[in-house]
N, C-alpha and C positions, 0 to 999 in steps of 0.2 A: 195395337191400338187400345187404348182404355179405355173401361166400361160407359162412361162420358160421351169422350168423343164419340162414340158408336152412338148414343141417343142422340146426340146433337143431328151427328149427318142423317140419322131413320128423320129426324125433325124437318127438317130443310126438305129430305123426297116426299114427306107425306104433306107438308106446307107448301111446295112448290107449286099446286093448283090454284090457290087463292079462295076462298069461301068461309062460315062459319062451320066449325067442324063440329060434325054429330059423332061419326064412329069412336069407337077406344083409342083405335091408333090415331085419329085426327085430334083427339081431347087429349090424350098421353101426350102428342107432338106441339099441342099449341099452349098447354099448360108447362111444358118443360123449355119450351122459346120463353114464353112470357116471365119464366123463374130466370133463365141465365141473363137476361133484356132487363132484369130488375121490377119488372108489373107482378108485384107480387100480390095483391089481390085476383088479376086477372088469374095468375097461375091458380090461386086455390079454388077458384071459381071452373075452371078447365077440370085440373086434377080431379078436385070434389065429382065431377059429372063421370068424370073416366070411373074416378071410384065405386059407382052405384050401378056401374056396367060390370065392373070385376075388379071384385074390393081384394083382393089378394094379390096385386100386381106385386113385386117389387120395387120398378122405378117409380110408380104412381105414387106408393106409400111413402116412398126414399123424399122423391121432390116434394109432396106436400108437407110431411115433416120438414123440412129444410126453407119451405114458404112460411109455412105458421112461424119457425125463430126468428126469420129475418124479418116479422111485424109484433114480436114479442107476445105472440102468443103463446108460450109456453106448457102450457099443459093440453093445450092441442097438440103443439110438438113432438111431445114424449109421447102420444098416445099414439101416433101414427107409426114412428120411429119404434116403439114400443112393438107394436104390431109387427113392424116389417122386420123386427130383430128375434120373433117366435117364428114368423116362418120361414126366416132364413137365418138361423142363429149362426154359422159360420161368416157370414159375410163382416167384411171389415169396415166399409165406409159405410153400412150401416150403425155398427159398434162403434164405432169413431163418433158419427154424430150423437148416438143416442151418451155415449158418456159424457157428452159436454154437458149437453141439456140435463140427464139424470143431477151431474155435481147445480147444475143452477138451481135445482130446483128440490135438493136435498134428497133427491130419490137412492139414497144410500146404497140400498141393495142391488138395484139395478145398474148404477153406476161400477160397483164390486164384479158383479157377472159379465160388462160391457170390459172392465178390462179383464177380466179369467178367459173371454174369444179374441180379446187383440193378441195377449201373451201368448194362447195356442197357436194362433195365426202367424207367427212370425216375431211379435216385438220381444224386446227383452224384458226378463223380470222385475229387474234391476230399476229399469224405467220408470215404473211404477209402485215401487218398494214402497217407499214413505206414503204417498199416500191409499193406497192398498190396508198399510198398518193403522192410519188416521180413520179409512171406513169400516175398518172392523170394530175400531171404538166406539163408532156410532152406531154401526147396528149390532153392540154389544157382544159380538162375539169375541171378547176379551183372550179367548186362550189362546187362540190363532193369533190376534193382535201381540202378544205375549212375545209368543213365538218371531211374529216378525220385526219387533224394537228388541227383542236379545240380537238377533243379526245384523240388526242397522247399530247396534251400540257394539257391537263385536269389531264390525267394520272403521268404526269412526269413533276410538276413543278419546281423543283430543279436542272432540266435541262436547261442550257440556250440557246441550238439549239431549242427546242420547241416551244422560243418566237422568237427567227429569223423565224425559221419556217413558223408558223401562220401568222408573220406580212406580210411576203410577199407574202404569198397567201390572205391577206386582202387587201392586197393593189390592187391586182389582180380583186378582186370582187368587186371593188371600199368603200372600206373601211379602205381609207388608213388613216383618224384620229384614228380609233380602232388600226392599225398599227402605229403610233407614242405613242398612250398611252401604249400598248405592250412595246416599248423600252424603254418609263417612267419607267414603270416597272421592267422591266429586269434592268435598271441602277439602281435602288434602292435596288435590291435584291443581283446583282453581280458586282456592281463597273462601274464607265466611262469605258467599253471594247470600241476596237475603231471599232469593227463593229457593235456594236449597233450606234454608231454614225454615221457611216457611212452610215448604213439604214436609220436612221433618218434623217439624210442629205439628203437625195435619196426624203424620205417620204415628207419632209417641203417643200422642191421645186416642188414636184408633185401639191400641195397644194397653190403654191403660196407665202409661205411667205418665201420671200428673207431674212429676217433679221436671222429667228431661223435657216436655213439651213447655212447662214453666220457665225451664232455661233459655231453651232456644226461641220464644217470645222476648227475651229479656235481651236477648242478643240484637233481636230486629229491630226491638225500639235503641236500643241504643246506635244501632247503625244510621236508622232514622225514623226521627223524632215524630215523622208526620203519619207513621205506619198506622191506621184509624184500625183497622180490620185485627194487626197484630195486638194493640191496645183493649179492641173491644171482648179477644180472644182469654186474651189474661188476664183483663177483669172478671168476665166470667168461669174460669177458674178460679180466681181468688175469692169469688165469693161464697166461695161454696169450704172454704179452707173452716178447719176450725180454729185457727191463730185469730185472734181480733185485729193482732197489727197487719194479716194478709187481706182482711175484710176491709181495714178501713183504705187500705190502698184500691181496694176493688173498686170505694166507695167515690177516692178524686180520682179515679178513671173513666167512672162513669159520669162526673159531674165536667170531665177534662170534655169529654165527647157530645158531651149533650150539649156546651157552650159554642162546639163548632158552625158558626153562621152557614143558615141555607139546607148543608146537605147532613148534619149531626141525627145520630139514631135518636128513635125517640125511647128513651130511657127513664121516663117519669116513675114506671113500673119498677124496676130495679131498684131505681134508687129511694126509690120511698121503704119497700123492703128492708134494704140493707139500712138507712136512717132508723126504723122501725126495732131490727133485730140488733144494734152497735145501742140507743136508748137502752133498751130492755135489759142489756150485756152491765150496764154501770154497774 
């Protein structure tokens, strides 16, 4: 019999009298009727009382976390869920619920720890891989994440997120040539994409070299025309060029982009400069 049905049926013998319930077990039984009956006010209103009789219950903590999500009160949720997952850190349909709510609610870490008790508990690692390596990105522990996109690109190299993947968590760990030969790669395998390029654009100029970052800009645009970000990239490069004929390109790049109706950067500042410095240059 599951943990559940065993509260349901204590519900039914401790409800079967009829009255308003004062004791913990009357408040725990008519808060946990009211949650599965769908009165989910009623429920947090029960639980809440059970709770100030004895705030460490288990199921008390389990069902009110589980009322608060289903009225989207959420950071009541996690706080309960939260609770009942420090004093009872093994349990799984605690760790179950509180992962959902942590991922809704950005709670990164606790999400991470919510699955490191499901995986001890039974589930597979596997399961969890990809995003496991997504939350280590956000809570910056980049070398673990590292570690876990080398093995998902290990596993799946016919996949070309795999080398996006890796390279930008190489680049993270200062390994950002291992992430340019990454997008060698991936170009070779699945064609000029223009976000391998575009990472590699990212990648060359972390690096220093202005000329291969200049190339691989010049590839984007030519892939396509409408590349604002790639355009805005390589004008700013160019302007800094001491060739005058790389400046004055800098200079209808930026006057290409500022003509963009609505969403065009505002570039008044640059281009007044470069006008200023191309005059001066006659």
């Amino acid at each position: 019999m599951t943990r559940f049905l065993s509260i349901l049926l204590l519900t039914i013998l401790v409800l079967g009298c009829g009255g308003e319930p004062e004791t913990f077990d009357e408040l725990q039984a008519a808060g946990t009727k009211a949650f599965v009956t769908g009165e989910y006010p009623t429920a947090r209103r029960y639980l809440g009382r059970a709770l100030d009789i004895k705030s460490s219950d288990r199921d008390v903590l389990y069902f009110m976390g589980l009322a608060c999500r289903r009225e989207y009160y959420m950071d009541s949720a996690f706080y309960y869920l939260k609770r009942a997952g420090l004093l009872f850190p093994y349990d799984r349909e605690v760790n179950i619920a509180l992962y959902e709510v942590a991922l809704e609610l950005k709670e990164w870490q606790s999400a991470l720890e919510a699955i490191r008790i499901l995986v001890e508990t039974g589930d597979s690692p596997e399961q969890y891989a990809e995003r496991a390596a997504d939350l280590n990105i956000k809570t910056e522990n980049f070398f673990v994440a590292y570690l876990q996109y080398s093995k998902l690109y290990e596993q799946d190299r016919e996949n070309p997120v795999r080398y996006l993947q890796l390279a930008n968590v190489a680049a993270r760990v200062d390994s950002v040539r291992q992430a340019i030969a990454l997008m060698d790669t991936a170009m070779v395998k699945f064609g000029e994409r223009i976000e391998f390029l575009q990472n590699q654009a990212i990648f060359y100029t972390a690096v220093g070299d202005r000329s291969m970052a200049e190339k691989r800009l010049r590839q984007i645009i030519a892939l396509d025309s409408t590349q604002s970000v790639a355009k805005l990239t390589l004008a700013n490069i160019l302007s800094f060029s001491k060739s005058r004929e790389e400046r004055e390109e800098a200079l209808e790049l930026f006057r290409e982009l500022q003509a963009i109706p609505g969403s065009g950067p505002k570039l008044d500042s640059a281009i007044q400069a470069l006008e200023a410095d191309l005059g001066s240059s006659n």
